[in-house]
C-alpha positions in Angstrom: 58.3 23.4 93.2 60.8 26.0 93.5 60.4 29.9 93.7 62.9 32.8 92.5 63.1 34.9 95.6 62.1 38.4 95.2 64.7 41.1 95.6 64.7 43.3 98.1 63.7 46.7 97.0 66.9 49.1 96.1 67.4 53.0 97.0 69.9 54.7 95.3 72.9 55.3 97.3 73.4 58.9 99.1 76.4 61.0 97.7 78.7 61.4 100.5 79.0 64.7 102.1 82.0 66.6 101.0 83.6 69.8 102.2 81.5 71.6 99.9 78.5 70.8 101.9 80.2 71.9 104.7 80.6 75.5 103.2 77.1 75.7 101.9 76.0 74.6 105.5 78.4 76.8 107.2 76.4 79.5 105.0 73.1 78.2 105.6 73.3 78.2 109.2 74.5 82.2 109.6 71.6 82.8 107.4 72.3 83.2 104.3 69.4 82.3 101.6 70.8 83.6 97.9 74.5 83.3 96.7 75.5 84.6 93.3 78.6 83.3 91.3 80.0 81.6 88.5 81.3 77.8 88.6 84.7 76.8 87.5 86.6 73.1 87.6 88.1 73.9 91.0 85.0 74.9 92.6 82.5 72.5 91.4 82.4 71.0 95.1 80.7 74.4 96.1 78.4 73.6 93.3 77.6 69.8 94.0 76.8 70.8 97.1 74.1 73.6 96.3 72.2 70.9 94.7 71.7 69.5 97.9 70.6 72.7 99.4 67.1 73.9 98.2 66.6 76.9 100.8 69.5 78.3 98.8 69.3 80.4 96.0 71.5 80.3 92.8 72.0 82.8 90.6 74.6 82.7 88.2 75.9 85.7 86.4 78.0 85.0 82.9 81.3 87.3 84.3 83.1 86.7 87.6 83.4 90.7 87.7 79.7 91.1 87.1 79.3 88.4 89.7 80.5 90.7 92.1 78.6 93.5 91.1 75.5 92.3 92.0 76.2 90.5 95.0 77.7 94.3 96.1 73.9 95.5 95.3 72.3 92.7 96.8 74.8 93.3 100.0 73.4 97.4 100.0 69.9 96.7 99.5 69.8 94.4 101.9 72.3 95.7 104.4 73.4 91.4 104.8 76.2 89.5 103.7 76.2 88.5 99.9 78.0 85.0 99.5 79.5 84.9 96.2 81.2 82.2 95.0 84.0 81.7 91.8 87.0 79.7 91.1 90.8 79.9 91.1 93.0 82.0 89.4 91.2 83.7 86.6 87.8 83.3 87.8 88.8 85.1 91.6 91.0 87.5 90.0 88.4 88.7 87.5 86.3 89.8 90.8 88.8 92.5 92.2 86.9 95.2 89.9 84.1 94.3 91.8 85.5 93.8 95.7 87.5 97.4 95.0 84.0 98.6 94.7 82.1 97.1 97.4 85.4 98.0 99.4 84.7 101.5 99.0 81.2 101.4 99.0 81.3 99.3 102.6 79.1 96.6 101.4 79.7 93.0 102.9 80.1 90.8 99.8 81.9 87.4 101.1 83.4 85.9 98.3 84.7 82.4 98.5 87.1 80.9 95.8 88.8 77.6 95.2 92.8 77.0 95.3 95.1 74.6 94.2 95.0 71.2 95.7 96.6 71.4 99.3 100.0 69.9 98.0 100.2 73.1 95.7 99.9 75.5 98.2 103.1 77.6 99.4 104.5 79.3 96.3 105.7 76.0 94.6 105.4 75.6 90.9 104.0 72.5 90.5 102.1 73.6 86.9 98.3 73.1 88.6 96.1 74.4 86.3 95.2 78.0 87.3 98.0 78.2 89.6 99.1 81.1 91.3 102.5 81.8 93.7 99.8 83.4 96.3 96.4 83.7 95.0 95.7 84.9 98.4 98.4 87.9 98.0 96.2 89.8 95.4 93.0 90.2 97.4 95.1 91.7 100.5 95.3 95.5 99.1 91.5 95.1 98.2 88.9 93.1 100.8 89.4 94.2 104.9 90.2 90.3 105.6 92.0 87.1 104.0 91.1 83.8 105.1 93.0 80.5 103.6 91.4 76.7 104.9 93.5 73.5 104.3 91.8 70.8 106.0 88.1 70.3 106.5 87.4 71.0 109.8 88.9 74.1 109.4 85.8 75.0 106.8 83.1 76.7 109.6 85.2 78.2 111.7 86.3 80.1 108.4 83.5 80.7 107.3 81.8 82.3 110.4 85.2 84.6 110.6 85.0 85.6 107.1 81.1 86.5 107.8 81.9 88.2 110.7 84.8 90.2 109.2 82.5 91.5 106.8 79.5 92.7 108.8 81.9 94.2 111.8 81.8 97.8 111.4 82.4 99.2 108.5 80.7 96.4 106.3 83.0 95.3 103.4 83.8 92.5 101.2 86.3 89.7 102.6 88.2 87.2 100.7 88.2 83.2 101.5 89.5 80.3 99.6 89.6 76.5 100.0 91.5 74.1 97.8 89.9 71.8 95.4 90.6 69.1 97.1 89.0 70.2 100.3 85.9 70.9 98.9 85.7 67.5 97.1 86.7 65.2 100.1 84.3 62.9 101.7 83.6 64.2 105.7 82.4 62.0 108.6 81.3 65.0 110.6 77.7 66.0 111.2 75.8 68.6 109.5 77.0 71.8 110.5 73.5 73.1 112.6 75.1 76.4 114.4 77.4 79.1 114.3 78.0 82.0 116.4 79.3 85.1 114.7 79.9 88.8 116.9 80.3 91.3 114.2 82.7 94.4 115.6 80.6 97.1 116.8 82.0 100.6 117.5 80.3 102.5 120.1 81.9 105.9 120.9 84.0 106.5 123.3 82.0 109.1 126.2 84.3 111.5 126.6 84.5 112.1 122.7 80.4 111.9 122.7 80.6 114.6 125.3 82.8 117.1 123.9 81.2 116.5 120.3 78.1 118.0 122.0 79.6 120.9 123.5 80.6 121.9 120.8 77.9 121.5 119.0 75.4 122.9 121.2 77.4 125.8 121.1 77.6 126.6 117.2 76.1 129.5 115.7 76.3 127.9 112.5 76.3 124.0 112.3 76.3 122.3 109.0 76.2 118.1 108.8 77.9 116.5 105.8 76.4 112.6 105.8 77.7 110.4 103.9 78.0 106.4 103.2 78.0 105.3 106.2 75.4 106.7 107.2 73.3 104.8 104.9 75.5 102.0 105.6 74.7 101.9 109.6 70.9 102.8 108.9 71.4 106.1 110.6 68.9 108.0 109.1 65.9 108.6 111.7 68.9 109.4 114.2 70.5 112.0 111.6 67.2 113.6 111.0 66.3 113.9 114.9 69.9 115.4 115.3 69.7 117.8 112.7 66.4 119.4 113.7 67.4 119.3 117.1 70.6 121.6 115.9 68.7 123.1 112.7 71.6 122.3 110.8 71.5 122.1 107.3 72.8 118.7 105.6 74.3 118.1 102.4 74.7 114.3 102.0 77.6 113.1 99.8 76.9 110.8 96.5 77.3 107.9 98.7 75.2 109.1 101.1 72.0 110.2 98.8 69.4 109.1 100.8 70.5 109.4 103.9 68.7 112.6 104.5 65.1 113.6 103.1 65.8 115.6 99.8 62.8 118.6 100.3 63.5 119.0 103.6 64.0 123.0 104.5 67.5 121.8 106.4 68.7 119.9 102.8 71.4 121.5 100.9 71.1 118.2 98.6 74.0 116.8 96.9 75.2 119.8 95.4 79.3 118.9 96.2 80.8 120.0 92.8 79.4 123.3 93.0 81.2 125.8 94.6 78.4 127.6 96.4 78.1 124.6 98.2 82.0 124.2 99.1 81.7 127.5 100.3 78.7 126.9 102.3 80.5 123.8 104.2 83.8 126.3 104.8 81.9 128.8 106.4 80.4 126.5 109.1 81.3 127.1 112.8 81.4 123.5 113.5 80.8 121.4 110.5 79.8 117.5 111.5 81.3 115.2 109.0 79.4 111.5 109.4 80.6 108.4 107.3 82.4 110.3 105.2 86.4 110.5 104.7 86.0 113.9 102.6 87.9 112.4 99.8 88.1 113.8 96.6 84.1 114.0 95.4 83.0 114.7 98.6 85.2 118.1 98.9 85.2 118.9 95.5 88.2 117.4 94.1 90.3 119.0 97.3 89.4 122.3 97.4 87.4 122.0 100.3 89.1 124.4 103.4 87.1 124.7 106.3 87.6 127.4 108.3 85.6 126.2 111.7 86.0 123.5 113.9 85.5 120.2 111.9 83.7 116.9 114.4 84.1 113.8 112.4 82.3 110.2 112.7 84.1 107.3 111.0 84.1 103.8 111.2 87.1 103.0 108.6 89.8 104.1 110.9 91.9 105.0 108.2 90.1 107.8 107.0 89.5 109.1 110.2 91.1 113.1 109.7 92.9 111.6 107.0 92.3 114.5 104.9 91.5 117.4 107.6 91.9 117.9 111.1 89.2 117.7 113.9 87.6 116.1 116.5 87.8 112.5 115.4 85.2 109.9 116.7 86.0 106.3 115.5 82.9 104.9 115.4 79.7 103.4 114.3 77.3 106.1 112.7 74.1 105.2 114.3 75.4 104.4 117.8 77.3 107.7 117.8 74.6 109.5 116.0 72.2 108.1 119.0 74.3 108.9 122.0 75.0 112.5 120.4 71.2 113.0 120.7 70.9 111.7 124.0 73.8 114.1 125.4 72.2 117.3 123.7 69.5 119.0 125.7 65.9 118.2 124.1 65.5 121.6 122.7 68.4 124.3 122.0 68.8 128.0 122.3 68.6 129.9 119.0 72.3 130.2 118.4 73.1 133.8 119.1 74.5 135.9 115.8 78.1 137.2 115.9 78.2 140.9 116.6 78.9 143.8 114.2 80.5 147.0 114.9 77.7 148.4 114.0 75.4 146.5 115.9 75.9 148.0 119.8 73.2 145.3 121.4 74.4 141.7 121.5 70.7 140.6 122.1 69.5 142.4 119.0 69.3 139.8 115.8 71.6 140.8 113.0 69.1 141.9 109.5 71.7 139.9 107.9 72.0 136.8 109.7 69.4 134.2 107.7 67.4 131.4 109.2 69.7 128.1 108.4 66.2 127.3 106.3 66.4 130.8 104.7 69.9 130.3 104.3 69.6 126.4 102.6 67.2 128.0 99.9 69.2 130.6 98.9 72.3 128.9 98.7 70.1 126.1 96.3 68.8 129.1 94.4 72.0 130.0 93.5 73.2 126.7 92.7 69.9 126.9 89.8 71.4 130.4 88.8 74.5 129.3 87.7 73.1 126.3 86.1 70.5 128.0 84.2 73.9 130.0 82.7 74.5 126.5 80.7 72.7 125.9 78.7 71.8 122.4 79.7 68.1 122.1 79.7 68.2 119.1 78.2 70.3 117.3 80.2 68.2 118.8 83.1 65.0 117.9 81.4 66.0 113.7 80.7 66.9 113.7 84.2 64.0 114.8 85.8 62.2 112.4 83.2 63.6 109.6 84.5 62.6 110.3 88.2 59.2 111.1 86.8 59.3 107.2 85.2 60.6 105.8 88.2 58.2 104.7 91.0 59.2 105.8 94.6 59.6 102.4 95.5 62.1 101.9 92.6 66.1 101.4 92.9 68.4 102.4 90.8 71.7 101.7 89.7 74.3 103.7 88.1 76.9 102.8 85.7 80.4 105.4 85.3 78.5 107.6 82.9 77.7 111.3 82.1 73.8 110.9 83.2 74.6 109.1 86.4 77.4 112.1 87.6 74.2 114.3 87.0 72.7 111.9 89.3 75.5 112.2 92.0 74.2 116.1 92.4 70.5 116.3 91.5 68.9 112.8 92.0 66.7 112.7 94.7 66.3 108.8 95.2 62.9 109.7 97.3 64.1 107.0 99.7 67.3 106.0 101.8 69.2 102.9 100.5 67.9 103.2 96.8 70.7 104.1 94.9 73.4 102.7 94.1 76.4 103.9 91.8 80.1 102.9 91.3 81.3 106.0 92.7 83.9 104.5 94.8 86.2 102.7 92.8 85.2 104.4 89.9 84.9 101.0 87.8 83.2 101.1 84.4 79.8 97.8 83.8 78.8 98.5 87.5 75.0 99.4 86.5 73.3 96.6 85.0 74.8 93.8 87.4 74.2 95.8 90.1 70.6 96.2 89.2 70.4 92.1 89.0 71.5 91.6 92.0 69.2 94.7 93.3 66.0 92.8 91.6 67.2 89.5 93.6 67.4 91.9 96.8 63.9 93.2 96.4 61.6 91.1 94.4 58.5 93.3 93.4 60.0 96.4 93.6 61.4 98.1 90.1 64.8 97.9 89.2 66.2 101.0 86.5 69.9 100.4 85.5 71.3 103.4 83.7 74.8 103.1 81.6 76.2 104.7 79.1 77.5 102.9 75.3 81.1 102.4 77.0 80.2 100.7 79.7 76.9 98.2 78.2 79.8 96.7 76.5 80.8 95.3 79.9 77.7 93.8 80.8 75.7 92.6 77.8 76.7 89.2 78.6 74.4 89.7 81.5 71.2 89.9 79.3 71.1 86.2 79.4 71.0 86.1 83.0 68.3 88.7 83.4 66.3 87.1 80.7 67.1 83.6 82.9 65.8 84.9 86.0 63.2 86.7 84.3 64.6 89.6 86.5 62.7 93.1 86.4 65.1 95.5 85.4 64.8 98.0 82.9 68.1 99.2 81.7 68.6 102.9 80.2 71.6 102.8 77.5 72.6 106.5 77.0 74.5 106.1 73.3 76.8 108.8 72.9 79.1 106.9 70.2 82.1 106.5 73.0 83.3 107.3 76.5 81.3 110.8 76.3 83.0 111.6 79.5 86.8 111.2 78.7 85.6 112.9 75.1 85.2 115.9 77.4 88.0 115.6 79.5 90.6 115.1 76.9 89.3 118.4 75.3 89.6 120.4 78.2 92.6 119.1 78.8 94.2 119.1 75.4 91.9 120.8 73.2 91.1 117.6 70.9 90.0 114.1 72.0 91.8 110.9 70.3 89.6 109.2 68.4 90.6 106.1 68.4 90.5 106.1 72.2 86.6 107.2 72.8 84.8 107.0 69.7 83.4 103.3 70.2 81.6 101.6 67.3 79.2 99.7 69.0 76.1 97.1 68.3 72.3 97.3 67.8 71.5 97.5 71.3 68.2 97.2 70.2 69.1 94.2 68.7 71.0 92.5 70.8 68.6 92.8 73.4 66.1 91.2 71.2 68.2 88.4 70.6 68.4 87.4 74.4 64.7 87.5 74.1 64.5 91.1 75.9 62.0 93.8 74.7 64.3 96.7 73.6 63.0 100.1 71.9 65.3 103.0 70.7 63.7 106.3 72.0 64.4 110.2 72.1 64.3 112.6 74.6 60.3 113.7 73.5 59.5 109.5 73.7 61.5 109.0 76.7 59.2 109.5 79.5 56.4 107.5 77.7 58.9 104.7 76.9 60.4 104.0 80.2 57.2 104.2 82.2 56.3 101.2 79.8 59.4 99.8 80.1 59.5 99.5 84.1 55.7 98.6 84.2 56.0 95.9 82.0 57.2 92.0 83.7 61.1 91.0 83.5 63.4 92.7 81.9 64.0 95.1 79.3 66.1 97.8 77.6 65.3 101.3 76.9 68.1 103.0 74.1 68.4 106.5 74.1 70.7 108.1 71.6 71.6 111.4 73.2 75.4 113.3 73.5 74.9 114.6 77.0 77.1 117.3 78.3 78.6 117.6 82.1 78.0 121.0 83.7 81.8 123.4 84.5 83.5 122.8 87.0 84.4 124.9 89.9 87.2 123.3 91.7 89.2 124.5 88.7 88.9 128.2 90.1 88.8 127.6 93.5 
């Protein structure tokens, strides 16, 4: 009698490692959990190899640019490295937008492309598709580092340096790519377990530390401007302790909104396009300038003089006095923040007021001379004077709506648009680290992205996104991907029929706007929104506060429209 044998059970054979592995290990092992991006022929290695990594999070956006955006939120809210990950040529280059913003902004967004195969590296034109002369040459201007890997082995070493580039002080985006045939070649090297990364840290140098104090100790009439980096370095407890040690009054810049509780009696706010406040900064004896390159917001468009000694703490080195002189520390905000506290004495003098002519005691207090608390409520009082001269309760009265909506856990994100410059000055985000805007680069669809990648950042707590008609258009794309994720953002559409902003500007400038440049027609939002499967209702001013309460209470996402043609208040740099 014979017998067929039985064959031996079959598995089904194991895809070989390949160079993408080795990047999505590389990333796995320095921590990273979520990577956002956008997959392109080139860099489908990366993607392969995510479907072998199920502690890592996906989430795919439908726009390399928008991409970026919310792996820039993501990298603020949670102060970590954002992976992000695109293709060659069109796909990288449609993230600059987005690494010019988290460049300025100083948040670590590590974005990893795909080249050419190896042979096309070098500048030859050997007609690849997506080719480039040197793909690598447009990121230089934009991310703090450039990394290029041609074999393998070359892949963790990379990565850890592009990682580290990013979280060394200041944070900021980086730029690494790998060519397609990298990432697609088989490896015979374990799985990559380890790596060691030593961000830059930059503690003060003492003898700068010392002679900040002096002089500080020895103002009659310290004021702090914080700003970014502040919020960046998590320097907030040691900014508070340090300004009630001084009782100096801070004014935190738009970056910096957060940094610094918003009621407090010392807070001049984020009044910086108002010339009380310019004035109020000029007129300091010693003015401490942390995170902050006084650029063109933060000093009201220039016209910022000070007329005291100026102590500045920067960690970009290039913007250290690059717009006014001083004591310049080139450092970390919190470390330097920290060892300015531990070199003042515990408890200072009352700063002794100048002396009058008229006055003949040097011991006897000036009438004139206000409490730095008396003298941060007038100056806000008359900030609300010249406000209330306006005529813009309305925009006043929407504004505070929407913090009345929001939750004080909430974050927000804010797109280039006539509400969110209101924001810059009167928004009190109730905590640090909880807003986020595009006021660095300047860059029009920042808000809704950002707010995705803010939802992924901090999963329970509301998301708001505010953007204006102009700049939705950039990111409706993205209603798919919120609607995919079932993300909770609620997103606040301010229709104004155009670029309400550059309608102003133009007629300032030139008496008439053109037309044809910033009256937009534009869709249903409503709509639209409904057909991404997205709850959407158009609302007024009266409905608003009832409508977006709803809105951000409900589950996943949603849109909020608000016809409304806001206006910006004057100016006052144009006087100065």
């Amino acid at each position: 009698m014979s017998t067929t044998p039985t064959p031996a059970p079959t598995t089904a054979a194991r895809p070989p490692r390949t160079g993408g592995d080795l990047v999505i290990e590389s990333l796995t092992a320095l921590g990273a959990d979520t990577v956002f991006g956008l997959p392109g022929q080139h860099a489908l290695g990366l993607f392969d190899a995510l479907r072998r990594a199920p502690d890592v999070r996906y989430v795919g956006l439908r726009v390399e640019n928008n991409a970026g955006f919310a792996a820039d939120a993501y990298a603020r809210t949670t102060r970590r490295v954002a992976p992000l990950l695109v293709s060659t040529g069109p796909g990288a280059l449609l993230t600059l937008p987005a690494l010019q913003e988290a460049a300025a902004g100083s948040a670590a967004v590590l974005a990893i492309g795909s080249q050419v195969p190896v042979a096309g590296l070098g500048g030859g034109r050997h007609g690849y598709l997506h080719e480039l002369p040197d793909q690598a040459a447009a990121f230089r201007g934009v991310v703090k580092s450039v990394h290029t890997v041609r074999t393998a082995s070359q892949i963790p070493s990379a990565v850890a340096a592009a990682w580290e580039s990013a979280l060394g002080a200041p944070h900021g985006p980086v730029w690494l790519e790998i060519p397609q045939d990298v990432l697609l070649a088989p490896v015979d090297v374990p799985p990559v377990a380890e790596l060691a990364v030593f961000p830059r840290e930059l503690p003060p140098r003492r003898e700068l530390i010392e002679e900040a104090a002096r002089r500080l100790g020895a103002a009659r009439r310290p004021v702090i401007l914080a700003g970014g980096g502040v919020v960046r370095a998590g320097a907030e407890a040691e900014l508070l302790a340090l300004a009630e040690r001084l009782r100096a009054p801070v004014a935190t810049t738009f970056g910096g909104k957060g940094a610094f509780p918003w009621e407090h009696p010392l807070s001049l706010q984020s009044w910086l396009e108002d010339r009380h406040t310019t004035d109020f900064l000029e007129d300091a004896d010693t003015l401490l300038v942390v995170g902050s390159g006084l650029g063109e917001l933060s000093s009201n468009y220039h016209t910022f003089r000070p007329r005291g000694r100026v102590v500045q703490i920067e960690a970009d080195l290039g913007k250290l006095e690059s717009n006014h002189a001083g004591l310049g520390l080139h450092a970390d905000a919190r470390t330097a923040l920290a060892a300015l506290l531990a070199e003042l004495p515990g408890r200072l003098p009352e700063p002794r007021p100048e002396r009058r002519p008229d006055q003949p005691s040097p011991d006897q207090p000036s009438p004139d001379e206000p409490t730095p608390e008396a003298a941060v409520a007038a100056l806000l009082a008359r900030v609300r004077d010249r406000l209330d001269g306006q005529g813009l309760e309305a925009e006043r009265r929407i504004l505070a709506v929407v913090r009345a909506a929001l939750p004080d856990d909430a974050v927000s994100c804010w797109d280039m648009t006539i509400l969110a410059y209101w924001a810059w000055s009167a928004f009190d985000p109730r905590r640090t680290n909880a807003l986020h805007s595009a006021q660095g680069a300047g860059g029009l669809g920042y808000g809704f992205p950002a707010a995705l990648g803010a939802a992924v950042a901090a999963p329970g707590r509301p998301v708001l996104a505010v953007s204006g008609d102009g700049g939705a258009m950039y990111s409706l794309a993205e209603l798919a991907t919120a609607r995919q994720y079932d993300l909770p953002v609620t997103w606040l559409i301010v229709d104004d029929g155009g670029y309400g902003i550059l309608r102003e500007y133009m007629t300032d400038a030139f008496g008439a706007t053109s037309a044809e440049a910033t009256e937009l027609t534009r869709p249903d939002f409503v709509a639209l929104a409904g057909a991404f499967g997205v709850p959407a209702v158009r609302t007024d001013p009266e409905r608003l506060a009832a409508d977006l309460a709803a809105a951000l209470a409900a589950p996943g996402p949603s849109v909020v429209v608000l016809p409304a043609r806001l206006r910006m208040f004057a100016p006052t740099h144009l006087t100065a």
